[in-house]
PyMOL CGO cylinders between C-alpha atoms (Angstrom):
from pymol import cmd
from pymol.cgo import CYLINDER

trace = [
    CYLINDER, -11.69, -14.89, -4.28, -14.95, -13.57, -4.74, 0.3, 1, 1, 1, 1, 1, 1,
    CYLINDER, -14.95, -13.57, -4.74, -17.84, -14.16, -2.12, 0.3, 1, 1, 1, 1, 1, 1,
    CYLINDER, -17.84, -14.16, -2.12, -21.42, -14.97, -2.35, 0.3, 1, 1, 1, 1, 1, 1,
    CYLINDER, -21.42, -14.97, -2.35, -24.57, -14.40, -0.82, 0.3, 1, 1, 1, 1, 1, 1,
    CYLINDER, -24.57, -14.40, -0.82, -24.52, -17.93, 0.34, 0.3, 1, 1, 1, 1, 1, 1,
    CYLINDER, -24.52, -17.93, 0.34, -21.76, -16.91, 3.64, 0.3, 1, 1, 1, 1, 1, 1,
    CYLINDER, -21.76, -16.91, 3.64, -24.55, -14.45, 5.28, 0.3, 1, 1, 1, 1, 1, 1,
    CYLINDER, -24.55, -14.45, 5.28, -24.96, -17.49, 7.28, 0.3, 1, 1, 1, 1, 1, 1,
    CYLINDER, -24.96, -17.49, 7.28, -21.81, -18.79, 7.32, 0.3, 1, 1, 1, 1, 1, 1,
    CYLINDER, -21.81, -18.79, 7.32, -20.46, -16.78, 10.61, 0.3, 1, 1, 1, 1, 1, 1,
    CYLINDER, -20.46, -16.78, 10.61, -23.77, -18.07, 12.55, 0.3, 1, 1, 1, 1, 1, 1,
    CYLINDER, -23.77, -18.07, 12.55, -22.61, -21.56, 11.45, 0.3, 1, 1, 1, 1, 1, 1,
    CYLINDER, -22.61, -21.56, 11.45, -19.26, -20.83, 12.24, 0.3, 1, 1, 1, 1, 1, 1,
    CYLINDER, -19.26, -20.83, 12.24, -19.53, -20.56, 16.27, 0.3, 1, 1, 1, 1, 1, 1,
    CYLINDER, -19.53, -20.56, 16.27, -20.09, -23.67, 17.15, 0.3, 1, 1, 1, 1, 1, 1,
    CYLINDER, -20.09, -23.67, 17.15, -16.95, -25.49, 14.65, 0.3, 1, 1, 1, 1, 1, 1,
    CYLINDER, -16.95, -25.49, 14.65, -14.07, -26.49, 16.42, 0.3, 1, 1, 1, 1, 1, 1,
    CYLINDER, -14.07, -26.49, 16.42, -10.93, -24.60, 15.73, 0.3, 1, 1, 1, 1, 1, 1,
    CYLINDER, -10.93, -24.60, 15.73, -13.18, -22.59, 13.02, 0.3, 1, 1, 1, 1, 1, 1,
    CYLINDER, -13.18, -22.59, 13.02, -9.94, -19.48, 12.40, 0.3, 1, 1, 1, 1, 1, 1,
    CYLINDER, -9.94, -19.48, 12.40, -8.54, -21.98, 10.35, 0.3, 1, 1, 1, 1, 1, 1,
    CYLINDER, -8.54, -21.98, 10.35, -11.06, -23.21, 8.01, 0.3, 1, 1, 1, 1, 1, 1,
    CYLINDER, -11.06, -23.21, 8.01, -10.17, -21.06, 5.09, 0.3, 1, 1, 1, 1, 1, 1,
    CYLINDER, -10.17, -21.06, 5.09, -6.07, -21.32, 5.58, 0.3, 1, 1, 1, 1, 1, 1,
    CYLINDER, -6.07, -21.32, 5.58, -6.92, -25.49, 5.33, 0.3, 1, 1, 1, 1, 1, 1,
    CYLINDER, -6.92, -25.49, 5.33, -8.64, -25.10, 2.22, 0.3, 1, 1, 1, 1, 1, 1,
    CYLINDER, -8.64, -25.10, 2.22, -6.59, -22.55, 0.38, 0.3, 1, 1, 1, 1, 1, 1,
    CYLINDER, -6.59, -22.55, 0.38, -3.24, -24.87, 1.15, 0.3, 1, 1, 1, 1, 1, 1,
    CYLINDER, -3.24, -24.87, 1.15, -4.79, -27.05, -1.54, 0.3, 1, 1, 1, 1, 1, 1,
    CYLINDER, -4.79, -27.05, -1.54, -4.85, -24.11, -3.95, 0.3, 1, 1, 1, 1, 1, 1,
    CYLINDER, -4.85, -24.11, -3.95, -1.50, -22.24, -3.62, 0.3, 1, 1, 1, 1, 1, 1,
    CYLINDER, -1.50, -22.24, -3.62, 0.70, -24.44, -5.47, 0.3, 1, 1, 1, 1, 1, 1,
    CYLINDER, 0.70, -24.44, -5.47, -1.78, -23.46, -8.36, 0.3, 1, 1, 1, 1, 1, 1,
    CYLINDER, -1.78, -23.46, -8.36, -1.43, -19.59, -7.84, 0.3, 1, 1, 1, 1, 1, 1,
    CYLINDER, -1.43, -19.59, -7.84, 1.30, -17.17, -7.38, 0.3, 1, 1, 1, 1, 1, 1,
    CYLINDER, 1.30, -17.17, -7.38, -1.10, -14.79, -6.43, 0.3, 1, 1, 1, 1, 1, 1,
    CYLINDER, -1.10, -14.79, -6.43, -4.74, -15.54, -3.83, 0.3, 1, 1, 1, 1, 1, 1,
    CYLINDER, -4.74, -15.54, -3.83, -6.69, -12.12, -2.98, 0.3, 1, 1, 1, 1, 1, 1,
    CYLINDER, -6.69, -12.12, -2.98, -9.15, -12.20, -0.57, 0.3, 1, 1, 1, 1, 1, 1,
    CYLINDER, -9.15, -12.20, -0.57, -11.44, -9.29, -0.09, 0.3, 1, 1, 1, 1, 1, 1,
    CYLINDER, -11.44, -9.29, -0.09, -12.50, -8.57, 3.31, 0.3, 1, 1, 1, 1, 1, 1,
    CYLINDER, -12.50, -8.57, 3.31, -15.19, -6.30, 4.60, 0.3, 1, 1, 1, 1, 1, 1,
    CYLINDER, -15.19, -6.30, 4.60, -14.22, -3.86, 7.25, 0.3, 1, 1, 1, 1, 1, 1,
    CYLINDER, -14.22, -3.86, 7.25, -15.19, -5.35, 10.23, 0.3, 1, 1, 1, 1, 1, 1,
    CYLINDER, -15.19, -5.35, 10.23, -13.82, -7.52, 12.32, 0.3, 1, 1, 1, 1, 1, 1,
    CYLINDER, -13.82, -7.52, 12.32, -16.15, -10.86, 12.25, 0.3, 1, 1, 1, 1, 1, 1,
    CYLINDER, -16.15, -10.86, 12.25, -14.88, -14.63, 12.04, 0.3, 1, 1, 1, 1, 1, 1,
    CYLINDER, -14.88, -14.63, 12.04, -14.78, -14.59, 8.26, 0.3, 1, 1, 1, 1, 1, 1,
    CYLINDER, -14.78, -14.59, 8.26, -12.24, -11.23, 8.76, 0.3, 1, 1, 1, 1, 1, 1,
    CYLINDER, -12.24, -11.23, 8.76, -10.12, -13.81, 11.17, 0.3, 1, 1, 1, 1, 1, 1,
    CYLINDER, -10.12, -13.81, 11.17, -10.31, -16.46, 8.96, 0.3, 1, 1, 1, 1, 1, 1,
    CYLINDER, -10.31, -16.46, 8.96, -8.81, -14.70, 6.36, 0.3, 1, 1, 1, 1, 1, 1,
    CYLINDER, -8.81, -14.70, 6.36, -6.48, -12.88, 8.29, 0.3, 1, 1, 1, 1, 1, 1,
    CYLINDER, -6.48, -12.88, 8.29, -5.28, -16.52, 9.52, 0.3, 1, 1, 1, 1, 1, 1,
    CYLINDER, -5.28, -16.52, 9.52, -5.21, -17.35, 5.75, 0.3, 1, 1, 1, 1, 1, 1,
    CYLINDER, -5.21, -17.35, 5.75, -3.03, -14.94, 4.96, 0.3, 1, 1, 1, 1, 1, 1,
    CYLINDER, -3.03, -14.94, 4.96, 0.71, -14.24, 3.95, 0.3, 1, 1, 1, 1, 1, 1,
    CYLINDER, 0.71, -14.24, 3.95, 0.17, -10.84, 3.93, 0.3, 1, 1, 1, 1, 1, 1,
    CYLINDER, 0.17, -10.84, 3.93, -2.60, -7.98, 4.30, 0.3, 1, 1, 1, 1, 1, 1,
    CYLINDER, -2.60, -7.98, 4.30, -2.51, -5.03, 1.96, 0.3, 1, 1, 1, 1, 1, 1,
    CYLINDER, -2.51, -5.03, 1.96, -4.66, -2.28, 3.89, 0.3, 1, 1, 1, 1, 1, 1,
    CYLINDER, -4.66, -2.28, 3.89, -7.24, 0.24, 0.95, 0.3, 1, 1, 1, 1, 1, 1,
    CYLINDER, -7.24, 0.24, 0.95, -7.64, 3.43, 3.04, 0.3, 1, 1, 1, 1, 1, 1,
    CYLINDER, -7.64, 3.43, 3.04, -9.99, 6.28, 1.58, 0.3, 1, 1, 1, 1, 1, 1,
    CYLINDER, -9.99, 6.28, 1.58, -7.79, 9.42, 2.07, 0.3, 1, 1, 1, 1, 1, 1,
    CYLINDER, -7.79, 9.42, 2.07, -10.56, 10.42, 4.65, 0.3, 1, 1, 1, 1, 1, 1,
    CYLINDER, -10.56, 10.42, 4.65, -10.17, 11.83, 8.57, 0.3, 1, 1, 1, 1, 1, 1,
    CYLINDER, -10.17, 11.83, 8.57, -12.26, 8.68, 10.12, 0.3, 1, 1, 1, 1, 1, 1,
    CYLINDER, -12.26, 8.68, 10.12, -9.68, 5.96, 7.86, 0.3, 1, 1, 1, 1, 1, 1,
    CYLINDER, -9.68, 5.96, 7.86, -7.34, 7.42, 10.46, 0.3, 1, 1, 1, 1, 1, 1,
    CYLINDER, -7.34, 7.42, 10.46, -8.33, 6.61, 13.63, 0.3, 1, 1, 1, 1, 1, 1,
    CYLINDER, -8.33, 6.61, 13.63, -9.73, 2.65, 11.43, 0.3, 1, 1, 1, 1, 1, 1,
    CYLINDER, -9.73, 2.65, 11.43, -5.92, 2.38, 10.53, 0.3, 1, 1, 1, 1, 1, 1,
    CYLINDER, -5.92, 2.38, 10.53, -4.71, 2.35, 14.44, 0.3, 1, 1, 1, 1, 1, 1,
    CYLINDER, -4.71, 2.35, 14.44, -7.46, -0.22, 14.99, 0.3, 1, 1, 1, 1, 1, 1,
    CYLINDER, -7.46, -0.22, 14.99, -6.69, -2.20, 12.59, 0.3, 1, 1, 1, 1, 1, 1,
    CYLINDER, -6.69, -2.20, 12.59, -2.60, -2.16, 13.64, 0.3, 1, 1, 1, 1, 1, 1,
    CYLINDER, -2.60, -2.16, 13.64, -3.78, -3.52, 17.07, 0.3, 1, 1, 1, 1, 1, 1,
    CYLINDER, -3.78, -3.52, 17.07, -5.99, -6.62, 15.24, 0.3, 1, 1, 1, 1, 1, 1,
    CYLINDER, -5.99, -6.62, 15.24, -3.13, -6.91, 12.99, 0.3, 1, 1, 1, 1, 1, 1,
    CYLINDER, -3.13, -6.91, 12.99, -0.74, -7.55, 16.20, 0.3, 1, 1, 1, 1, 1, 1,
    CYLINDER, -0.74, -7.55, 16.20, -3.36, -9.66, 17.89, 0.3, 1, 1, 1, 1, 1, 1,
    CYLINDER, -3.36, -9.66, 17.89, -3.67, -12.38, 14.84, 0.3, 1, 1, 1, 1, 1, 1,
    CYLINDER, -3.67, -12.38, 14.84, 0.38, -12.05, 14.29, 0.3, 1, 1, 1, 1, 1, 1,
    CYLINDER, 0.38, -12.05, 14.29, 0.87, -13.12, 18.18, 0.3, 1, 1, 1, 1, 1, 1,
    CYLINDER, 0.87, -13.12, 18.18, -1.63, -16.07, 18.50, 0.3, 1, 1, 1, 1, 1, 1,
    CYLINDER, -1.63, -16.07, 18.50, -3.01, -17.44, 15.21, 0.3, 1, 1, 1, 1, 1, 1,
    CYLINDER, -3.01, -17.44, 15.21, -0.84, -16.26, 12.27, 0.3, 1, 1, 1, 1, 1, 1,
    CYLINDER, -0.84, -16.26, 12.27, 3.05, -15.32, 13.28, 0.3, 1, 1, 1, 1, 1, 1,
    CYLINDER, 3.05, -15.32, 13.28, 3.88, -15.28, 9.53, 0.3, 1, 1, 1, 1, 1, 1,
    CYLINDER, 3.88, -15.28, 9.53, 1.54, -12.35, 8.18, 0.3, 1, 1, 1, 1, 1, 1,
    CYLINDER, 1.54, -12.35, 8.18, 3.07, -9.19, 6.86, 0.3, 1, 1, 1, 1, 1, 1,
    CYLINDER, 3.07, -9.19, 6.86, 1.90, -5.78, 6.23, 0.3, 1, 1, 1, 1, 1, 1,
    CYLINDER, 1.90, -5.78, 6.23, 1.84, -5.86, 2.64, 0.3, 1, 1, 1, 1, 1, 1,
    CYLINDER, 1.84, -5.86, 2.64, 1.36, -2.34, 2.09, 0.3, 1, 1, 1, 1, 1, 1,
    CYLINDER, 1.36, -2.34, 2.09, -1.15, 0.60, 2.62, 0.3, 1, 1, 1, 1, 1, 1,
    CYLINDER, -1.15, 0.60, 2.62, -2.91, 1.58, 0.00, 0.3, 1, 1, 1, 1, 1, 1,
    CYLINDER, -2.91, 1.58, 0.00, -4.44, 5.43, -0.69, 0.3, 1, 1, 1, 1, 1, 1,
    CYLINDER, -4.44, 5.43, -0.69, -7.96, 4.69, -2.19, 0.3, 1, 1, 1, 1, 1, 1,
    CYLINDER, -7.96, 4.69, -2.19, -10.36, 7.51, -3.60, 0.3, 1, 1, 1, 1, 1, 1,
    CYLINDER, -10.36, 7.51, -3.60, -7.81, 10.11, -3.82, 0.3, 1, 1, 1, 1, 1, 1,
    CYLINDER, -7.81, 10.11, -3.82, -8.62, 13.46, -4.96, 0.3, 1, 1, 1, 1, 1, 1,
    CYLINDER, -8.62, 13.46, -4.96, -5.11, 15.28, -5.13, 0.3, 1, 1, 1, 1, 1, 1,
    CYLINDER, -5.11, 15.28, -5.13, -7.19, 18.71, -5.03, 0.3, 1, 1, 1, 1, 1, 1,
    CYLINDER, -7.19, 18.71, -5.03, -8.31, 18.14, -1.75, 0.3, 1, 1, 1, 1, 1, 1,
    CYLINDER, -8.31, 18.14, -1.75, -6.51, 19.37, 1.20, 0.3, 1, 1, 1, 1, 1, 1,
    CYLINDER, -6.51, 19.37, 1.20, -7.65, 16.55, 3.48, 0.3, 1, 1, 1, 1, 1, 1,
    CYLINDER, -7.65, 16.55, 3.48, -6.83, 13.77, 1.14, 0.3, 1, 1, 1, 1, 1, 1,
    CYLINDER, -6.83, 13.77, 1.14, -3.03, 15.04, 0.91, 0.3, 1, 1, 1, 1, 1, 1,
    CYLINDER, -3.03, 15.04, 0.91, -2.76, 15.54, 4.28, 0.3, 1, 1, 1, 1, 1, 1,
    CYLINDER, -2.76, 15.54, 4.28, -4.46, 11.97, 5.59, 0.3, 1, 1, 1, 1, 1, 1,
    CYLINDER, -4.46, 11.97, 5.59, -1.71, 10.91, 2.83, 0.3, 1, 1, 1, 1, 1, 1,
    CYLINDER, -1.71, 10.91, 2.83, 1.32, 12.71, 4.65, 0.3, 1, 1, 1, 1, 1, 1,
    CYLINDER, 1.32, 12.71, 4.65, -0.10, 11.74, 7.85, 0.3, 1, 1, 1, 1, 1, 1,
    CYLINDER, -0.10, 11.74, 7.85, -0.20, 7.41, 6.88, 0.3, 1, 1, 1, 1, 1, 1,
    CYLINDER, -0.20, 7.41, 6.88, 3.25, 8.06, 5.58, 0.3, 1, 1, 1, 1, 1, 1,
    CYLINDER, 3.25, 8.06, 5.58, 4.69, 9.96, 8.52, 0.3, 1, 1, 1, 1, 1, 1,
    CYLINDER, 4.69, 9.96, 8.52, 3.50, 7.30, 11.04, 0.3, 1, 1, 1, 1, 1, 1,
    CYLINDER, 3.50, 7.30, 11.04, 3.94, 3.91, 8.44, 0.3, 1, 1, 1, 1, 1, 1,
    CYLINDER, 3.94, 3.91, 8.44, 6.81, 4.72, 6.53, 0.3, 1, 1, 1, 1, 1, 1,
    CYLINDER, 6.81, 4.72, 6.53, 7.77, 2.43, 3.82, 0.3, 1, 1, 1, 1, 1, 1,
    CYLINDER, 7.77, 2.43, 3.82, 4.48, 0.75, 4.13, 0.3, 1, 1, 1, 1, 1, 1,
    CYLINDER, 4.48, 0.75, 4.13, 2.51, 3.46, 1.93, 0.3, 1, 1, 1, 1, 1, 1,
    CYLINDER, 2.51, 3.46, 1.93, 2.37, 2.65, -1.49, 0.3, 1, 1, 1, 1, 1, 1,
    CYLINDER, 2.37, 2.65, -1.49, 3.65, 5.13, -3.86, 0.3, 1, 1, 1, 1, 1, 1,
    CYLINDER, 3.65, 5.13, -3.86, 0.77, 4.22, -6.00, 0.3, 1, 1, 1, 1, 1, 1,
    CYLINDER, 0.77, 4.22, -6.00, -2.47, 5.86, -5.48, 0.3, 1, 1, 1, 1, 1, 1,
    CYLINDER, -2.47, 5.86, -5.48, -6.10, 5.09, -6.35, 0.3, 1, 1, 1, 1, 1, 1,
    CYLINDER, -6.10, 5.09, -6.35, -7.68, 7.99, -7.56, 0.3, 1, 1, 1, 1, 1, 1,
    CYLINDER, -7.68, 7.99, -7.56, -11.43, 9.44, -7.25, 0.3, 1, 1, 1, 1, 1, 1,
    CYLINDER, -11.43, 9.44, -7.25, -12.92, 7.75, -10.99, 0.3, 1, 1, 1, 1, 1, 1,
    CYLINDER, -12.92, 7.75, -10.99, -16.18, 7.73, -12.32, 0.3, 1, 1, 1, 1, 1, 1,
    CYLINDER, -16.18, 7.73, -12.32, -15.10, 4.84, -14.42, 0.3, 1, 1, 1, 1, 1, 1,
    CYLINDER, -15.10, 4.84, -14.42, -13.70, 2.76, -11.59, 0.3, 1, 1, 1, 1, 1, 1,
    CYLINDER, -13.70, 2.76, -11.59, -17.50, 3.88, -9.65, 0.3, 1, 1, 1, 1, 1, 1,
    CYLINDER, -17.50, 3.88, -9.65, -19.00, 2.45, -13.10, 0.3, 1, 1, 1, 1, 1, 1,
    CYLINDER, -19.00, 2.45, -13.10, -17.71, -1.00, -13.22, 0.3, 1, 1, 1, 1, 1, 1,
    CYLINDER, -17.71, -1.00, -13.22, -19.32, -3.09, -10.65, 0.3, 1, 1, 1, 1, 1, 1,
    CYLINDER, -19.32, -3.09, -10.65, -22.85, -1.38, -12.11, 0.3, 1, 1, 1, 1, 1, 1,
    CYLINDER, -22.85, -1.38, -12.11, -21.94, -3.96, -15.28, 0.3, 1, 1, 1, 1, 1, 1,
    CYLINDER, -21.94, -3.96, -15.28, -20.23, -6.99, -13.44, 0.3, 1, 1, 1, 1, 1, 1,
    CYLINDER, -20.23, -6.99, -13.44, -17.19, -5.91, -14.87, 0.3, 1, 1, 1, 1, 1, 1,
    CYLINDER, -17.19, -5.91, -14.87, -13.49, -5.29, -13.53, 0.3, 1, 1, 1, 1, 1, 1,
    CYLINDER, -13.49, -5.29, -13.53, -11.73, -2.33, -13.87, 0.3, 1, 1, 1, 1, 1, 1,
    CYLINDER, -11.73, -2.33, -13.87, -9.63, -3.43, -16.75, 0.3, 1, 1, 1, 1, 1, 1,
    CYLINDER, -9.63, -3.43, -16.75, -12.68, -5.15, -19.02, 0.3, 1, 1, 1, 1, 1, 1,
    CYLINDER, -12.68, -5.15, -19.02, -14.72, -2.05, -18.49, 0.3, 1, 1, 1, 1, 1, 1,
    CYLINDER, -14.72, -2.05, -18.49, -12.35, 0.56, -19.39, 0.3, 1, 1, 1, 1, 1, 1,
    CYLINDER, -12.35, 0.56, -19.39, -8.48, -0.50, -19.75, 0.3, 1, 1, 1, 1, 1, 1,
    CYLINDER, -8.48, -0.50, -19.75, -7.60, 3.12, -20.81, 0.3, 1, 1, 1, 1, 1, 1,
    CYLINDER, -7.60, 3.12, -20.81, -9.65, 4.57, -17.21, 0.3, 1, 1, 1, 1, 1, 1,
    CYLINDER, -9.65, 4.57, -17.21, -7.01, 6.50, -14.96, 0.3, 1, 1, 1, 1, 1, 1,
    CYLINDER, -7.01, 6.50, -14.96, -8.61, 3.71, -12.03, 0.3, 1, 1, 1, 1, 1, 1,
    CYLINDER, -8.61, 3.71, -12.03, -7.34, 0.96, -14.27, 0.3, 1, 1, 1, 1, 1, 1,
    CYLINDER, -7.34, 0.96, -14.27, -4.27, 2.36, -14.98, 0.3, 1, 1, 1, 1, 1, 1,
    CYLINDER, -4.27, 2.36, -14.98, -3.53, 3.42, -11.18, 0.3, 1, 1, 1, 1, 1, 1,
    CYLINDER, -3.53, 3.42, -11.18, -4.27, -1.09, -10.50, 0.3, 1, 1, 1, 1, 1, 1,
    CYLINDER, -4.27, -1.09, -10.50, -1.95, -1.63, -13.20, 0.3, 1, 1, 1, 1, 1, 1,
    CYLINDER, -1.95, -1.63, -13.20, 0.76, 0.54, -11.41, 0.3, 1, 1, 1, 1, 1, 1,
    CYLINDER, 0.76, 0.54, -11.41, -0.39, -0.92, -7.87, 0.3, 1, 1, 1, 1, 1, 1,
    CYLINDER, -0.39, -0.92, -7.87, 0.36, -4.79, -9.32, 0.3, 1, 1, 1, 1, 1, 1,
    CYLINDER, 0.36, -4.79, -9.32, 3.39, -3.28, -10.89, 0.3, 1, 1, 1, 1, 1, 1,
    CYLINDER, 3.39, -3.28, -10.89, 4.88, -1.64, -7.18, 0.3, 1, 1, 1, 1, 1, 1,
    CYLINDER, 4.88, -1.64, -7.18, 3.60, -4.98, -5.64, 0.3, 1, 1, 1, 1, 1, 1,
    CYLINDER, 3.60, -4.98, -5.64, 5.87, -7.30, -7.79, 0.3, 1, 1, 1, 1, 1, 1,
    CYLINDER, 5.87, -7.30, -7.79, 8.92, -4.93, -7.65, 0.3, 1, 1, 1, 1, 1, 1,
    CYLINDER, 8.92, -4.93, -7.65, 8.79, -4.93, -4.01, 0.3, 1, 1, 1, 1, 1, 1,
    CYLINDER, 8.79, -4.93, -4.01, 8.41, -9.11, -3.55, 0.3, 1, 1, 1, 1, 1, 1,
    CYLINDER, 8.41, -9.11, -3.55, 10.29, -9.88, -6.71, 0.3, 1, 1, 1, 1, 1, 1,
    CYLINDER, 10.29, -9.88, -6.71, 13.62, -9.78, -4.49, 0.3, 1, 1, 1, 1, 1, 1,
    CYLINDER, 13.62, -9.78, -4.49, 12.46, -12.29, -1.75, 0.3, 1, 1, 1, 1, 1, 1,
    CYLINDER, 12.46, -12.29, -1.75, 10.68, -14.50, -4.24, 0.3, 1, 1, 1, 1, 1, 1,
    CYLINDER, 10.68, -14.50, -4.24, 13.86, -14.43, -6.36, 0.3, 1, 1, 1, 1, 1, 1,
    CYLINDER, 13.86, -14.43, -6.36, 15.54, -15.98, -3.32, 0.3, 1, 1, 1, 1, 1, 1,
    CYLINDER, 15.54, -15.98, -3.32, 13.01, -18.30, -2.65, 0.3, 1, 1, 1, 1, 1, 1,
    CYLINDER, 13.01, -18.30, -2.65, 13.00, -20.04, -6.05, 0.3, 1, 1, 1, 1, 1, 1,
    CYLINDER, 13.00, -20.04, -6.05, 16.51, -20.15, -5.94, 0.3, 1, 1, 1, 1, 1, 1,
    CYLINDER, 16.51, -20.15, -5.94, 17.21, -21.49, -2.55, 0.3, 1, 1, 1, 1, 1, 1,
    CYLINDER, 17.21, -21.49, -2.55, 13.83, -22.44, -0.92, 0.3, 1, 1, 1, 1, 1, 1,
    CYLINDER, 13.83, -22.44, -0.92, 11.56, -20.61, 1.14, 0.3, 1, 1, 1, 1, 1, 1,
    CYLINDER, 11.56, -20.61, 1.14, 14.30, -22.44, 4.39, 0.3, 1, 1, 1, 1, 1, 1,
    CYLINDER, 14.30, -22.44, 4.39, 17.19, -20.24, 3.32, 0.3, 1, 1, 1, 1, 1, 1,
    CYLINDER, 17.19, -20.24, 3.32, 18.04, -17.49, 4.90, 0.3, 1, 1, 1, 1, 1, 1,
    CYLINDER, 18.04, -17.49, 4.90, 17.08, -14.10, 3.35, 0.3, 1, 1, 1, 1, 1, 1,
    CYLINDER, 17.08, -14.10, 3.35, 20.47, -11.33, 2.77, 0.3, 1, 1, 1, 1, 1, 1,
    CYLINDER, 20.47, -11.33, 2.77, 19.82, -8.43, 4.23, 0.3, 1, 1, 1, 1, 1, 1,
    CYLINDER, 19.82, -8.43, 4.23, 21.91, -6.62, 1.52, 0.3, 1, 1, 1, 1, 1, 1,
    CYLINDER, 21.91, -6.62, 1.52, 19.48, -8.05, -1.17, 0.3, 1, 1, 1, 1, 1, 1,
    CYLINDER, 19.48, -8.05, -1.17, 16.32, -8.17, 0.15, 0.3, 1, 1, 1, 1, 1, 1,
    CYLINDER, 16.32, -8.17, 0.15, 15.42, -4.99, 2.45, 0.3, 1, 1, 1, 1, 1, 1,
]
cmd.load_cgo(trace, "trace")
């Protein structure tokens, strides 16, 4: 969902509204029968439209520049992630961590790389976001990645992400069309 220069004022309004974490999650329940799919982009910091959203949530995928100070954000954001999970939201996931800005020459970027998938493993994507001049381009001409330049190696590294997404929630939403999102989930299908 994108935003708009109209919610500068929104978290000012916000303090004084009565149970205001779960604004967003109320109105988005009338829109995900409509949707397989709701992405909502959050800046990174940690204000009451961040909570909302994080409320709003099934799960969070996590962009991380491959970049020393994206280290020590990461641990912060684990602890915020725990917080919402224990009083607002139990049901959000860790969708994934994703390596944004990666420059495979670099030293740093394959090491901050080996270091997210040392300490989350299994929640790095195998699908990386690389350094693009193209992908830097875009937004400059109100474009997407894949109107601006399908052929780009950015638009081809989303492609993959969506791609790595589906495989690894087609096994869980397989079960849930077939038996409901009440039945329980096989371990020995769905790891």
């Amino acid at each position: 969902m994108p935003s708009d220069r109209n919610l500068a004022g929104a978290e000012i309004e916000l303090v004084q509204v009565e149970n205001r974490e779960f604004l967003l999650r109320q109105m988005l329940e009338l829109w995900k029968p409509h949707f397989n799919y709701i992405f909502l982009d959050c800046p990174p910091a940690l204000n009451l439209l961040t909570i909302n959203a994080l409320v709003a949530a099934d799960s969070l995928l996590v962009p991380i520049q491959c970049e020393y100070l994206a280290l020590e954000g990461i641990s912060a954001l684990m602890d915020t992630l725990e917080r919402i999970r224990s009083g607002l939201n139990p049901r959000l996931e860790l969708a994934g961590i994703l390596l944004t800005m990666f420059d495979e020459r670099t030293t740093l970027a394959r090491q901050v790389a080996e270091e997210l998938r040392s300490h989350f493993p299994g929640n790095v994507f195998q699908t990386t976001i690389p350094r693009n001049v193209r992908l830097a381009e875009a937004p400059s001409y109100g474009q997407p990645i894949l109107l601006y330049d399908v052929r780009s190696r950015g638009a081809e590294a989303y492609i993959r992400l969506a791609k790595e997404m589906m495989a690894r929630e087609s096994p869980k939403r397989y079960i849930d069309d077939i038996f409901g999102k009440t039945a329980p989930v096989l371990p020995e299908i769905v790891s």
